[in-house]
VMD Tcl script that draws the C-alpha trace (Angstrom):
set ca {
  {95.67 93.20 92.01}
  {97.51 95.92 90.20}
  {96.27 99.02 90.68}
  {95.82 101.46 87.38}
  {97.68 104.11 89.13}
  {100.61 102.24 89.39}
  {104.25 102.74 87.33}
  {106.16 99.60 86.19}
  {109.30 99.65 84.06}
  {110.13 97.64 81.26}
  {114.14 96.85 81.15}
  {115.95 98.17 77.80}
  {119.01 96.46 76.41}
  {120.69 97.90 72.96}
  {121.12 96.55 70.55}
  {117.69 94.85 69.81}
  {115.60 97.04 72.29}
  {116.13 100.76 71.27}
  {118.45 102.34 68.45}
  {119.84 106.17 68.56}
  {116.99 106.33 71.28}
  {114.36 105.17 69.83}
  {111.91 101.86 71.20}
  {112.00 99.03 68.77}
  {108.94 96.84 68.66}
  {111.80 94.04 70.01}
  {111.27 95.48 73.28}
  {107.67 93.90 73.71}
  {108.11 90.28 71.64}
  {107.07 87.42 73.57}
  {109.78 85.22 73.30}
  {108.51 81.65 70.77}
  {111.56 79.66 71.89}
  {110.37 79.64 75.85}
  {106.41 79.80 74.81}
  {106.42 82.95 76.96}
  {103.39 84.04 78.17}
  {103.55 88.34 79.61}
  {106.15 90.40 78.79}
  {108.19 91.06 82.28}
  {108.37 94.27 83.94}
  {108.78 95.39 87.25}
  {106.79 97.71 89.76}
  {108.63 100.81 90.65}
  {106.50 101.22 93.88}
  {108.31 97.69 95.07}
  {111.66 99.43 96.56}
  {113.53 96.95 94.92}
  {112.37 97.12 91.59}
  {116.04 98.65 90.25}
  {117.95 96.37 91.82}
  {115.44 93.88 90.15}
  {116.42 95.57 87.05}
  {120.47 95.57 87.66}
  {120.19 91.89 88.17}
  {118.86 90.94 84.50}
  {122.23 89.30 82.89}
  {123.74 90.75 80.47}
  {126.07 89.61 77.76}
  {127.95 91.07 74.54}
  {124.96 91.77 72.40}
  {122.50 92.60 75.28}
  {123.82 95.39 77.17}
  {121.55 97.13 79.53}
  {120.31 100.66 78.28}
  {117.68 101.46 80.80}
  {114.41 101.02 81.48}
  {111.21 102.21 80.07}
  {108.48 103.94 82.51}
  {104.22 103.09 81.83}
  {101.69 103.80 83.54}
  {99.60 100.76 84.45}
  {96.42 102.54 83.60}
  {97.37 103.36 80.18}
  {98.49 100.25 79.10}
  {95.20 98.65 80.23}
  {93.22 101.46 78.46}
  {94.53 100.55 74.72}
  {92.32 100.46 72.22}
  {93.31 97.74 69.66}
  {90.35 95.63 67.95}
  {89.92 92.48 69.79}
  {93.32 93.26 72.06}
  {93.22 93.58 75.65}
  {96.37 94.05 78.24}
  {96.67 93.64 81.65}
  {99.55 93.65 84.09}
  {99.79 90.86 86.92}
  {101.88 90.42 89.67}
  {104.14 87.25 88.88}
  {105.58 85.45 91.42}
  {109.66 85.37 91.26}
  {111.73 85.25 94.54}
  {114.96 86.73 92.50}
  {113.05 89.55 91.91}
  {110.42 91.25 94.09}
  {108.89 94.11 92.12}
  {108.20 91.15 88.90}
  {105.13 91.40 87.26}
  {103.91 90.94 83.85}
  {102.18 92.42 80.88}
  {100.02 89.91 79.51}
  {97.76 90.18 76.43}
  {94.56 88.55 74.76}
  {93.44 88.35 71.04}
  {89.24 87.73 71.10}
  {89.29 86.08 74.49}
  {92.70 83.89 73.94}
  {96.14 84.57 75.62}
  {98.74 85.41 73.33}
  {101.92 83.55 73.65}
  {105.50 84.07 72.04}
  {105.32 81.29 69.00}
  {101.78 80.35 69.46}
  {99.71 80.64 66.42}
  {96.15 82.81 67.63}
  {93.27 80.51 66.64}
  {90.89 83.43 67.02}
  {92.05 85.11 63.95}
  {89.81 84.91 61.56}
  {90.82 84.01 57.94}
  {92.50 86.84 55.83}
  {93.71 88.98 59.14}
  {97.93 88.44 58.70}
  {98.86 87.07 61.97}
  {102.49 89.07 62.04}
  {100.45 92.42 61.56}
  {98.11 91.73 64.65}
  {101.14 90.81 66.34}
  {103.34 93.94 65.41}
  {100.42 96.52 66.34}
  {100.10 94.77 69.46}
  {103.97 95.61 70.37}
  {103.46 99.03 68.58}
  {100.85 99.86 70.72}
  {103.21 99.49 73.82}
  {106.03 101.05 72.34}
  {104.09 103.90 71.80}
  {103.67 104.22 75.35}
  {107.29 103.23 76.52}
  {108.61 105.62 74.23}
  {106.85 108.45 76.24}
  {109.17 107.50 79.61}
  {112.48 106.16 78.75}
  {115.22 106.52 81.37}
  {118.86 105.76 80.95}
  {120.35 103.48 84.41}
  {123.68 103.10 85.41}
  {124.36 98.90 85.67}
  {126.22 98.39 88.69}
  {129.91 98.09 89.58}
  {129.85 94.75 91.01}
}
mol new
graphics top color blue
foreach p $ca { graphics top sphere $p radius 0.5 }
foreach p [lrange $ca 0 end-1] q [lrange $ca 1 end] { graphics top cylinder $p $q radius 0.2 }
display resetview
């Protein structure tokens, strides 16, 4: 169990992440072509959890920016109608400190692609789905750090 007190970081890469500094709702999509399930971050009280973040490849249009810092407590404190968050250790032997955000719509997981059969008729799918990102951004915006990648 995650304690609320905890920090975790969410790795930014430009150009889809953040623009001129700013957190684009990119940063917290669940992926539709891998049916992803949380949105990975990584616990900054695992002493690993940079390297963690150093190891996440790269390529020409993903370069890493940094990292965005949240408080576990406040993400699990949103308000959204129907919405709630929770962060969950996630088992990955590349990467120690790897957890996960993961997110419910009236009781049912949300996952990247996924249609949520719990919206009811007339709510626009794509709107529930950006104010759930905005929500986090909101947050991440709050604690973003720059992180030099490595020289390896």
């Amino acid at each position: 169990m995650i304690d609320n007190s905890e920090q975790i970081a969410r790795a930014l890469f430009s150009p889809k992440m953040i623009i001129d500094g700013m957190i684009q709702p990119e940063a917290f999509r669940l992926r539709p072509a891998i049916k992803e399930e949380y949105i990975s971050v990584v616990r900054m009280g695992i002493t690993s959890w940079q390297d963690d973040i150093l190891k996440i490849p790269q390529r020409k249009n993903r370069v890493l920016y940094g990292y965005a810092e949240m408080n576990v407590g406040d993400i699990r404190s949103i308000k959204l109608e129907k919405t709630e968050y929770d962060i969950k250790e996630c088992d990955n032997n590349a990467a120690k400190a790897h957890a996960g955000i993961f997110i419910t719509y009236d009781g049912e997981p949300v996952v990247g692609g996924a249609s949520l059969n719990t919206a009811e008729e007339g709510e626009c799918q794509d709107f529930i789905l950006l104010a759930i990102q905005r929500e986090l951004v909101d947050i991440a915006q709050k604690g973003i750090k720059t992180i030099a990648p490595s020289k390896t």
